[in-house]
C-alpha positions in Angstrom: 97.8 73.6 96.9 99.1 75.8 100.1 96.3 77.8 99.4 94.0 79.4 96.9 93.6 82.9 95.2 90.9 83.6 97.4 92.8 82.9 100.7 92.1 86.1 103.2 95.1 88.5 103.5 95.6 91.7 106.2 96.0 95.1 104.7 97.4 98.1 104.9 96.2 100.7 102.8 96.7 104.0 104.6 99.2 105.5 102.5 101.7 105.5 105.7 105.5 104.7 105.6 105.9 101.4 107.4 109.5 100.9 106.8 110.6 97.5 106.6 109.3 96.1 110.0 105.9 95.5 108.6 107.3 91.8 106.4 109.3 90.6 109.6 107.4 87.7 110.9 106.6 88.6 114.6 105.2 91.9 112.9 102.0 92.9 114.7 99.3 93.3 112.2 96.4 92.8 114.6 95.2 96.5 114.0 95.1 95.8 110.1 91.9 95.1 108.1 91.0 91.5 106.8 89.6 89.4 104.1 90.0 87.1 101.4 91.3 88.2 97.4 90.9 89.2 94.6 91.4 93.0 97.1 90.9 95.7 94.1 89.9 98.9 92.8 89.0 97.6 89.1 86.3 98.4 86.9 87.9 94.9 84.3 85.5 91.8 84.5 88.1 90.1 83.9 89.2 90.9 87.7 87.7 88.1 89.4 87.1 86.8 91.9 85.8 90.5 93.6 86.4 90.4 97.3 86.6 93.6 99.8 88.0 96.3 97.4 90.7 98.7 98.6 90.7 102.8 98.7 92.6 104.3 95.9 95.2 106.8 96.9 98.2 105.2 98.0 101.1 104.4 96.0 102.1 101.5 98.1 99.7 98.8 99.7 100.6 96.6 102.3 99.4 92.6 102.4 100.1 89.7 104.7 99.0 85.9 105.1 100.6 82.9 107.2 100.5 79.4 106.3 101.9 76.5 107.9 104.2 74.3 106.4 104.6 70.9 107.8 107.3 69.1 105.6 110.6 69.0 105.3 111.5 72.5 104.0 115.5 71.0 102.5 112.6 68.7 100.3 110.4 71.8 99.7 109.5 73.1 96.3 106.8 76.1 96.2 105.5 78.3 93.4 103.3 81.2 93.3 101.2 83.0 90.8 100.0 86.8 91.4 97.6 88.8 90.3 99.3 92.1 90.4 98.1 95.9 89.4 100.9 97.4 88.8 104.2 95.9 90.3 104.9 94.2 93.7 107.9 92.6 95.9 107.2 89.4 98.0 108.7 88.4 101.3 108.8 85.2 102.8 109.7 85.4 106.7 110.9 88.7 105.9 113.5 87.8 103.3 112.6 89.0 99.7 112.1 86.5 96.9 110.6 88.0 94.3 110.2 91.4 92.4 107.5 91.7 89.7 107.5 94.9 88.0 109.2 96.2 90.1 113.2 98.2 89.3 116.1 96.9 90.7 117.2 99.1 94.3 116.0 100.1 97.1 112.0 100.0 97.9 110.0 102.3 99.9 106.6 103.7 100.3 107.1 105.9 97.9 108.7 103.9 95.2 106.5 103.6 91.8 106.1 100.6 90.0 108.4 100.0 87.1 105.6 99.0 84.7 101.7 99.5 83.8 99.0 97.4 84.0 95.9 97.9 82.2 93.9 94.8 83.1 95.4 92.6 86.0 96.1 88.8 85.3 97.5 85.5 86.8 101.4 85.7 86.0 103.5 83.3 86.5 103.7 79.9 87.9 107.1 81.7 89.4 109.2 80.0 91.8 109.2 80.2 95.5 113.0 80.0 97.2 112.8 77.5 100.2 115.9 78.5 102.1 113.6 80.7 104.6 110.9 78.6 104.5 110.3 76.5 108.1 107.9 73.8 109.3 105.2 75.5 111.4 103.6 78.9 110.7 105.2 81.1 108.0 104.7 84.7 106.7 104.3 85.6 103.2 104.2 89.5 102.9 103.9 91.6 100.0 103.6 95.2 99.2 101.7 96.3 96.2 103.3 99.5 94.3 101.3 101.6 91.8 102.7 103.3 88.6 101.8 106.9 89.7 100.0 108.6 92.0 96.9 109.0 89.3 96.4 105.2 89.1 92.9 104.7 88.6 93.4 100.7 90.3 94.4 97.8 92.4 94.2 94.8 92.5 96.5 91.9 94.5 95.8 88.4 95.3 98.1 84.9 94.7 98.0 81.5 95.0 100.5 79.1 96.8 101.5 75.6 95.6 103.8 72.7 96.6 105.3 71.4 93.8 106.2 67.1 94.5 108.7 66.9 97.0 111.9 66.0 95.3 114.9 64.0 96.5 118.2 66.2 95.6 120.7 63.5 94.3 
């Protein structure tokens, strides 16, 4: 395991438009609060683990994490699974890999989710592509989109895994 659903995450929850610069990897988030998942606004039990909860408001949240990867990223395999109220896009090294519930097009701050959650729940295993992924330190980034400005919660948090190194024939 890379790491687990409780691994600490920066955030941006402001409600500001911060473009695309925020998932590049030499992004400075310093200024950005900090702590581990489940981060939520969710009255569900079955939302758990409860960590620092967020401020409703925003359509879009804002998340980033860095792990370091030490093996050979041509032998990599990786797979995540979110937790996700309402739709989200990932970035790895500022490169999308992944949409969930989220329509096809451009993105921004603004953009609503294309689907509705009513109780947030571990989806996936889903598969990480390795062909940004480097040994050393590495930036997953992911923004968070509600269904509508009314959205009465949020909730984000994910775990990384190595799958067994394979040998491509």
């Amino acid at each position: 395991e890379v790491f687990p659903i409780t691994q600490s995450w920066k955030f941006e929850q402001s409600g500001d438009d911060l473009g695309t610069a925020w998932k590049e990897t030499l992004f400075n988030d310093s200024g950005w609060a900090q702590g581990p998942a489940l981060l939520y606004v969710e009255d569900s039990s079955s939302v758990s683990p409860r960590n620092p909860p967020l401020i409703l408001g925003s359509i879009t949240y804002y998340f980033r994490t860095g792990f370091d990867f030490s093996g050979d990223p041509a032998n990599a395999a990786l797979q995540f699974s979110p937790q996700v109220d309402d739709g989200a896009v990932f970035y790895l090294n500022g490169e999308e890999f992944y949409r969930l519930g989220m329509n096809d097009g451009v993105v921004t701050n603004g953009t609503f989710a294309g689907r509705s959650v009513g109780n947030a729940s571990l989806e996936g295993p889903f598969t990480v592509p390795v062909n940004n992924l480097v040994v050393g330190e590495n930036v997953l980034a992911v923004e968070v989109h509600q269904t509508g400005t009314g959205s009465s919660d949020v909730v984000f948090g994910m775990t990384l895994s190595t799958i067994d190194e394979y040998v491509p024939s």
